[in-house]
C-alpha positions as CSV (number, residue, x, y, z in Angstrom):
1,X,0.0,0.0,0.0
2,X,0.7,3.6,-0.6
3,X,1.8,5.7,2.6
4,X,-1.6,7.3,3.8
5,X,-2.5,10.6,2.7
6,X,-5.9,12.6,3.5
7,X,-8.5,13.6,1.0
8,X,-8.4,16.7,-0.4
9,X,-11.6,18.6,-0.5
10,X,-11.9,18.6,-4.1
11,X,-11.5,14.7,-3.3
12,X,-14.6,15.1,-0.6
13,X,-16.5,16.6,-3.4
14,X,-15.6,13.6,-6.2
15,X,-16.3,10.8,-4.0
16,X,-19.2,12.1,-2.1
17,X,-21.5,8.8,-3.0
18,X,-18.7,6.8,-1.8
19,X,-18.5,8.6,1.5
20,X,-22.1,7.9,1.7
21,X,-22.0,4.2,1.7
22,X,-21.7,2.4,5.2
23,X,-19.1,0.1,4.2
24,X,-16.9,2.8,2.8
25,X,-17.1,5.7,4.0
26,X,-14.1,8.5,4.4
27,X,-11.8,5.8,5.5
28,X,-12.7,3.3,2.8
29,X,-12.1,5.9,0.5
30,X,-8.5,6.4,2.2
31,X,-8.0,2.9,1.8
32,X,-8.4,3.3,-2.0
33,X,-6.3,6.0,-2.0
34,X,-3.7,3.8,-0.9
35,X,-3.9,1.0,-3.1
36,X,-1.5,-0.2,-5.8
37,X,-3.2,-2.2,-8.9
38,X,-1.5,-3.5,-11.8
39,X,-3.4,-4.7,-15.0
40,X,-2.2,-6.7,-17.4
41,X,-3.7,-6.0,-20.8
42,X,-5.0,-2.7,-22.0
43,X,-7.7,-4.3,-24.0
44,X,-11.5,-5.1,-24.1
45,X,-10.9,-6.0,-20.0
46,X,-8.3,-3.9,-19.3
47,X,-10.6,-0.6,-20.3
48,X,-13.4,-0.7,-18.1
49,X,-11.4,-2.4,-15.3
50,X,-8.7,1.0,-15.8
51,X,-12.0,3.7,-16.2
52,X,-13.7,2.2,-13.1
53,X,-10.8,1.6,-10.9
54,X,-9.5,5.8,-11.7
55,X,-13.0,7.0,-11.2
56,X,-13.4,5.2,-7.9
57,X,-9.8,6.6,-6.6
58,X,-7.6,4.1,-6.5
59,X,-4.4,5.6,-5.6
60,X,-1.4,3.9,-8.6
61,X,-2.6,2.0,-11.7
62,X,-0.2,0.2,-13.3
63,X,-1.1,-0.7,-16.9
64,X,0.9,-3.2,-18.5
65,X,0.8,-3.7,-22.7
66,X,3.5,-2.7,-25.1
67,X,0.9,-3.1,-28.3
68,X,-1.0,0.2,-30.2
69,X,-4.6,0.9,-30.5
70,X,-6.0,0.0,-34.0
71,X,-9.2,0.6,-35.6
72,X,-10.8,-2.9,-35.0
73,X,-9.9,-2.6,-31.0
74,X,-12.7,0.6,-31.0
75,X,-15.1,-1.6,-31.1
76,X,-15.2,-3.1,-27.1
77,X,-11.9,-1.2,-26.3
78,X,-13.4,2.6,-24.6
79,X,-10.7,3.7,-23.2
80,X,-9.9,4.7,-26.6
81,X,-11.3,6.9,-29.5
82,X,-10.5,7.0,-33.3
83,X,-7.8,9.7,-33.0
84,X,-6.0,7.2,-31.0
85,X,-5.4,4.8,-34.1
86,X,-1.9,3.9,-34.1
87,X,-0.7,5.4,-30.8
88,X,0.7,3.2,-28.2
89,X,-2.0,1.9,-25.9
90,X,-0.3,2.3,-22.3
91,X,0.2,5.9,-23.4
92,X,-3.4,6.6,-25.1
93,X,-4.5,4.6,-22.1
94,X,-2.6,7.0,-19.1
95,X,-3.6,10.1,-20.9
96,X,-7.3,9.2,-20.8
97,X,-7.0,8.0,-17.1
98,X,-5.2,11.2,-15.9
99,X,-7.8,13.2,-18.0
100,X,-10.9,11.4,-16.3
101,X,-8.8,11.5,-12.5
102,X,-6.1,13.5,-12.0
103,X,-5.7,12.6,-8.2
104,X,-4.8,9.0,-9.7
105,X,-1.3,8.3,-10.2
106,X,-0.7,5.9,-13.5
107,X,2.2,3.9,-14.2
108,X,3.2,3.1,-17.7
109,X,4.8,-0.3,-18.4
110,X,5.1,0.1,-22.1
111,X,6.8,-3.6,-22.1
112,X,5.2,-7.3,-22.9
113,X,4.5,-9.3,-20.0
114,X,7.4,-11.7,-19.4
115,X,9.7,-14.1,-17.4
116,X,12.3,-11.0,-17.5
117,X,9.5,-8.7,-15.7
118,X,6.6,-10.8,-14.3
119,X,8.1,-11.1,-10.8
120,X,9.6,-7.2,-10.4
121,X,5.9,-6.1,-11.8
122,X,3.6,-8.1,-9.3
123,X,5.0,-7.4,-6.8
124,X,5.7,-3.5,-6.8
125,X,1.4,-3.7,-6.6
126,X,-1.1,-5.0,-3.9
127,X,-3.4,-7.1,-6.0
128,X,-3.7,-7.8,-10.3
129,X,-5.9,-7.3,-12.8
130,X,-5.8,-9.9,-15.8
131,X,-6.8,-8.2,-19.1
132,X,-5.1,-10.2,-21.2
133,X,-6.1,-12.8,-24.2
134,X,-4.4,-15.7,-23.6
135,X,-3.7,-18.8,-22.2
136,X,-0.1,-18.7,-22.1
137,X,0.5,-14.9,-20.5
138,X,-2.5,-16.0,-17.7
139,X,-0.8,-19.1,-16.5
140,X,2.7,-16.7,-16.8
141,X,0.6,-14.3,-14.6
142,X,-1.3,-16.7,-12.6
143,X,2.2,-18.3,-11.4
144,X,3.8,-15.5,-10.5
145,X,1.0,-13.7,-8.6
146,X,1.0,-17.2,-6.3
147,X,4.9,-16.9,-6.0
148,X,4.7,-13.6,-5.5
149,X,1.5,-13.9,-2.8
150,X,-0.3,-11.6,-4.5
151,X,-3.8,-11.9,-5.2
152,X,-5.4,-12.3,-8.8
153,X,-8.4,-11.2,-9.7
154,X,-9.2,-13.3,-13.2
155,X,-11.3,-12.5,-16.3
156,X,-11.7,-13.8,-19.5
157,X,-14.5,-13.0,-22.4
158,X,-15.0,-15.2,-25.9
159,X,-18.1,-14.8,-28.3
160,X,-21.0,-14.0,-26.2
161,X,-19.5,-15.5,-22.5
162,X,-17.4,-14.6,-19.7
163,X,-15.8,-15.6,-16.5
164,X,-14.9,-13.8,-13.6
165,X,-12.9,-14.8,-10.2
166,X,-10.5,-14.1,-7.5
167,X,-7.5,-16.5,-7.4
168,X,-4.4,-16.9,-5.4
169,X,-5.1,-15.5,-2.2
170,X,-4.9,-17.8,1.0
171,X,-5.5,-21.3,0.8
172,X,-7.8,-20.5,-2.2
173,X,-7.3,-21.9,-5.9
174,X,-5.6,-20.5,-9.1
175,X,-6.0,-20.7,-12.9
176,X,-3.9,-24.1,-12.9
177,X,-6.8,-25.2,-10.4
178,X,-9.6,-24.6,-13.3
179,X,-7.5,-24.8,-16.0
180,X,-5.0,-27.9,-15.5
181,X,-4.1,-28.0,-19.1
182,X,-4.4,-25.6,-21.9
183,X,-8.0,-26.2,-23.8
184,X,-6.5,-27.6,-27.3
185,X,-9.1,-25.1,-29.1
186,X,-8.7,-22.6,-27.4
187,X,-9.1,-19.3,-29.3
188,X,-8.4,-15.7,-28.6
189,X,-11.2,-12.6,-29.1
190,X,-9.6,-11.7,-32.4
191,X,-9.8,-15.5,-33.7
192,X,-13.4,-16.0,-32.1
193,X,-15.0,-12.9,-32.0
194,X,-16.7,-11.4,-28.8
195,X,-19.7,-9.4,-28.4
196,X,-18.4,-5.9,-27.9
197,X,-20.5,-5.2,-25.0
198,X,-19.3,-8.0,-23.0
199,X,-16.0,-7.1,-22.4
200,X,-17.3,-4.2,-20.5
201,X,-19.7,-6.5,-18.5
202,X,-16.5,-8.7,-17.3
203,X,-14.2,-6.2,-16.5
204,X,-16.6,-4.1,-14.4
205,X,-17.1,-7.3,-12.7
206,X,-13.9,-7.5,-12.3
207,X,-13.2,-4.0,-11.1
208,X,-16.1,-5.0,-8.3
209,X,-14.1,-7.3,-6.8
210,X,-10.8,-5.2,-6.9
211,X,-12.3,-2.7,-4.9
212,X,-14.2,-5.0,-2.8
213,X,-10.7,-6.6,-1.6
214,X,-9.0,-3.4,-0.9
215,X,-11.8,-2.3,1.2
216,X,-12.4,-5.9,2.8
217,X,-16.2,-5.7,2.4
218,X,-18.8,-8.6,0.6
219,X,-17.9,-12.1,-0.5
220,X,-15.2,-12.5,-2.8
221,X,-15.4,-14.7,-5.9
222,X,-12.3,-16.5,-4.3
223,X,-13.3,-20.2,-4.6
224,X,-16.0,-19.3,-7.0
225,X,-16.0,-19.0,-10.6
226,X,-18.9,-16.9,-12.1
227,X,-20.0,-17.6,-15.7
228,X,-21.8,-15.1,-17.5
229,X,-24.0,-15.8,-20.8
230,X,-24.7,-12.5,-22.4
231,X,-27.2,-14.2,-24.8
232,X,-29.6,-15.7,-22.1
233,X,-28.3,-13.0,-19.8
234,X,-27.8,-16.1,-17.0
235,X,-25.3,-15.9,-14.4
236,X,-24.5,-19.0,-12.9
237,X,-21.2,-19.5,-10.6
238,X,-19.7,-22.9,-9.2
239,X,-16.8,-23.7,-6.5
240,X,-13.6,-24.1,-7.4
241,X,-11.4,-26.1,-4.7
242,X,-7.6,-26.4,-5.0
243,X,-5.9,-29.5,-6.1
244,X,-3.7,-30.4,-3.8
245,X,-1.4,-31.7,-6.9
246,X,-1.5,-28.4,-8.2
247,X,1.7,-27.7,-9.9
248,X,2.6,-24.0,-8.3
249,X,0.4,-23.8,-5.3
250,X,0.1,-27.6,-4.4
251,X,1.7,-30.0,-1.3
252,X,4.8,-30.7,-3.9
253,X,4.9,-28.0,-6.2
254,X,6.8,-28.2,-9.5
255,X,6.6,-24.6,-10.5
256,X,9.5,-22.6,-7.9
257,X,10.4,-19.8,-10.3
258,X,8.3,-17.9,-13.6
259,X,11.7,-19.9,-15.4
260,X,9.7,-23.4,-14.3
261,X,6.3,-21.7,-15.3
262,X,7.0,-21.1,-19.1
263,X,9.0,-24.5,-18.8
264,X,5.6,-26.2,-17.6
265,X,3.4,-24.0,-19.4
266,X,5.5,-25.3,-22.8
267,X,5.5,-28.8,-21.9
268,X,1.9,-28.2,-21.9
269,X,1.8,-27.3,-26.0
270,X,1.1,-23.6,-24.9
271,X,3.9,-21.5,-25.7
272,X,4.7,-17.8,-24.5
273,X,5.4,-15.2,-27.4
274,X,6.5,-12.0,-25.8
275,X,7.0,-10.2,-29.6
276,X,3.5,-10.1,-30.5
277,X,-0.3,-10.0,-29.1
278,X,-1.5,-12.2,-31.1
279,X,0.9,-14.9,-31.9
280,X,0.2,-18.2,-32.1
281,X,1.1,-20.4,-28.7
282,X,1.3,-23.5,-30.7
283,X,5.2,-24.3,-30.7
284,X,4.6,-25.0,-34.5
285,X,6.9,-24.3,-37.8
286,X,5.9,-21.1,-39.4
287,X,7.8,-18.6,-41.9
288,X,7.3,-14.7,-41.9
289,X,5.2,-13.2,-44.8
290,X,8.2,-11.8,-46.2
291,X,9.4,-15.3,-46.6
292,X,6.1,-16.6,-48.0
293,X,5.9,-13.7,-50.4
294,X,9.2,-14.3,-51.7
295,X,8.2,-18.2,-52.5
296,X,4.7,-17.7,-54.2
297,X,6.2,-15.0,-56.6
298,X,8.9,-18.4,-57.6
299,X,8.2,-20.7,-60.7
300,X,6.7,-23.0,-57.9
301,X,4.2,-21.2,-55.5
302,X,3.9,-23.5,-52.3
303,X,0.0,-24.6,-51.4
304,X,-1.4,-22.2,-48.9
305,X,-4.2,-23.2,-47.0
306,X,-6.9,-20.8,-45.3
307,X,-8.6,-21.9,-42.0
308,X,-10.8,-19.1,-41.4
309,X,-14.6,-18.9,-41.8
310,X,-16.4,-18.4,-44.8
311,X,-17.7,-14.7,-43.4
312,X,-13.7,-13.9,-42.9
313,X,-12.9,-14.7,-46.8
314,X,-15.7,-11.9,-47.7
315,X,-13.8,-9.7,-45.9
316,X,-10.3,-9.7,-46.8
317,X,-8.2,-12.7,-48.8
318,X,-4.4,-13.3,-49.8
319,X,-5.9,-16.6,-51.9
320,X,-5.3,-20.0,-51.1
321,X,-7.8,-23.0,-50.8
322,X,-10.5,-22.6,-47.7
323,X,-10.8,-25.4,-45.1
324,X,-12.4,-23.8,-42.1
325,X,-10.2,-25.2,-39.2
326,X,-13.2,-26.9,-37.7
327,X,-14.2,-28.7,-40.7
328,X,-10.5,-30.0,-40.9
329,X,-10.1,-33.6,-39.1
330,X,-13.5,-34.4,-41.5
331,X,-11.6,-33.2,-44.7
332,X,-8.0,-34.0,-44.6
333,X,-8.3,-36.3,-47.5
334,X,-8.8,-32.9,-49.1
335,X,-5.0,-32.3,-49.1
336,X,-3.8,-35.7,-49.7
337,X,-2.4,-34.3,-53.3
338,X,-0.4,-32.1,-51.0
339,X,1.4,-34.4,-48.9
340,X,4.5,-34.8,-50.8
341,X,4.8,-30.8,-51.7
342,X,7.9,-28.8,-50.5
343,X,6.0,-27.0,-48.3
344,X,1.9,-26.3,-47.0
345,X,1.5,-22.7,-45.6
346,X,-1.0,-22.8,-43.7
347,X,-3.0,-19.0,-42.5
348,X,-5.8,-17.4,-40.6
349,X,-5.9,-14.0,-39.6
350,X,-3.6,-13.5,-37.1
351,X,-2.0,-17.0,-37.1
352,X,-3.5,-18.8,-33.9
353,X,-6.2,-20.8,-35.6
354,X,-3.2,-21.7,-38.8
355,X,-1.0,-23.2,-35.8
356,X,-3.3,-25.4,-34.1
357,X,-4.1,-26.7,-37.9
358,X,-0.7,-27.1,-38.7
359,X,0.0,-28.7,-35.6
360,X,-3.2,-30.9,-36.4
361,X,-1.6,-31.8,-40.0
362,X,1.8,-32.6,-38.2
363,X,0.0,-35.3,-35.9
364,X,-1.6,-36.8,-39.5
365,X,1.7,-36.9,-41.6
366,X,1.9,-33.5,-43.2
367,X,4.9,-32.6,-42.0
368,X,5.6,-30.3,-44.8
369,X,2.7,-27.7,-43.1
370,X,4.0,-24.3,-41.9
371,X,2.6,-22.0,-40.4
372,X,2.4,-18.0,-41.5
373,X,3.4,-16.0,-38.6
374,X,0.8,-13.1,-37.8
375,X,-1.4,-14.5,-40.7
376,X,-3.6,-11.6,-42.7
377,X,-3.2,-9.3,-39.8
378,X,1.0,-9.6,-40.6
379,X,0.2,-9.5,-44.8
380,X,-1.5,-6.1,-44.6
381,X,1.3,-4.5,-41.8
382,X,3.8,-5.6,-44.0
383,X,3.2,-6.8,-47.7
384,X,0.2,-5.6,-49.0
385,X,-1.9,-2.4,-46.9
386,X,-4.6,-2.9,-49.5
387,X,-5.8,-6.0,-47.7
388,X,-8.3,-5.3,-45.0
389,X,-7.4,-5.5,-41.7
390,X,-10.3,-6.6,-39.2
């Protein structure tokens, strides 16, 4: 915690509904003042968890993502506005917080979440916010908030659900408690989708329980799990216990270090990229689009393969032959021609959905399957602006 520091009036004035409330109060609202919070992602979470967490007073944010804003982010991401196309997000991000609060201190990590950082990070704050996309950065994260002892406070959004809860304080569970292995589908918003509403929905949950931890007040969604389905607006929640073989928090844990995390987390089949967002986390063979571009303008363009869905093709295309990935274990015969080619590039649109494919073709024989790094997403940057980002 921060050293204490009385309200100022204007402060009085700001947070008069607070001061109103039995369980907070003038003090509560000192306690806030006083509290450190790191979030990890300055995304579709990380927004309304940042907005709702300044507004309410919290004393030092701390927002962690080293990526930029771009137009297809405006559509669940409010902390930003189209004039902040292109602009780094932990600086479009403070500017808007410090506009909204200026009583709020806000850190800017401009840096990816990593081995090299993790540790230093979590524990310079009193509790974390996870706004990130990913399975492989929230078991990095999850790790070192249990090494670190400090508490987790867990989101995650995809389509038209969401999950919300409170890991790693006291004899409570963790992600590696409800997630034991990486789902082998698992997708990220920008491969899936997500309703652009939701994301706001979850991290306001999110921030709820933030604030309700600093201030020690209600029932935290610590060995609960709340699931949220936007389309039948249900909320259901379950208990989560802790596995006593859990790998970082259990009776003989294997995880000692983040270096034994990302170790385990790879053995696992779900890799940590700290050079891109959205890289894949398959630990696959892939080439750059530099390199692809180079081979399909040769006598002998390699086969490239498209996993996306039909709906994505309308929208932007660099050619190939279109196998959505979840129609590919039913049509692999489909590329039986292309078994003994050089090479099979396999793409999406930012290269998450081509890596669990290639990885798929690698289990059947195709060894020849690569896949292309940062997919459409990484053509348009880099090879071709006419194709339409999305």
């Amino acid at each position: 915690m921060l050293p204490t520091k009385p309200l100022r009036e204007d402060e009085h004035v700001r947070y008069a509904r607070h001061h109103s409330l039995p369980l907070v109060g003038v003090e509560g609202q000192r306690h806030l003042k006083r509290a450190r919070v790191l979030i990890v992602g300055a995304g579709g979470l990380g927004s309304p968890l940042a907005l709702y967490l300044a507004a309410a007073g919290i004393g030092r944010i701390g927002l962690v993502d080293f990526d930029r804003v771009d137009a297809s982010n405006l559509q669940r991401q409010v902390l930003y506005d189209t004039a902040d196309i292109g602009r780094p997000k932990s600086e479009a991000a403070a500017a808007r917080l410090r506009a909204l609060n200026p009583h709020v201190e806000v850190v800017e990590h401009a840096v990816a979440f990593s081995p090299a950082n993790a540790i230093d990070l979590v524990r310079a704050y009193d509790i974390v916010a996870d706004g990130s996309d990913n399975f492989a950065t929230r078991y990095l994260l999850n790790d070192a908030c249990v090494l670190a002892g400090i508490p987790y406070v867990y989101g995650s959004v995809l389509r038209f659900e969401g999950q919300v809860s409170v890991f790693a304080v006291p004899g409570g569970p963790n992600v590696r408690d409800l997630y034991p292995e990486p789902p082998v589908d698992a997708l990220t918003c920008g491969e899936a989708g997500v309703l652009g509403v939701l994301p706001g929905l979850i991290g306001s949950l999110q921030a709820t329980e933030v604030l309700k931890w600093i201030l020690g007040i209600g029932d935290l969604l610590a060995g609960r799990v709340l699931l949220v389905d936007a389309l039948t607006m249900q909320f259901r929640s379950f208990t989560l216990d802790p596995d006593p073989d859990n790998p970082v928090s259990g009776r003989s844990p294997l995880i000692r270090t983040v270096g034994d995390s990302v170790a385990f987390t790879q053995a696992q089949g779900c890799a940590l990229s700290i050079s891109s967002p959205s890289a894949p986390m398959s630990q696959v063979p892939e080439i750059t689009v530099e390199e692809y571009n180079a081979m399909r303008e040769g006598d002998s363009p390699p086969f490239l393969l498209d996993v996306r869905r039909l709906d994505e093709v309308d929208i932007a295309e660099i050619g190939g032959t279109l196998i959505p990935l979840d129609q590919l274990p039913s049509r692999l015969d489909e590329l039986e021609d292309h078994r003994d080619d050089p090479v099979i590039v396999v793409h999406c649109r930012s290269g998450g959905r081509s890596a669990q494919a290639t990885a798929f073709l690698h289990q059947h024989g195709y060894t020849n399957a690569v896949n292309l790094a940062g997919g459409i997403l990484a053509w348009s940057d880099r090879i071709d602006p006419s194709v339409q980002k999305y």
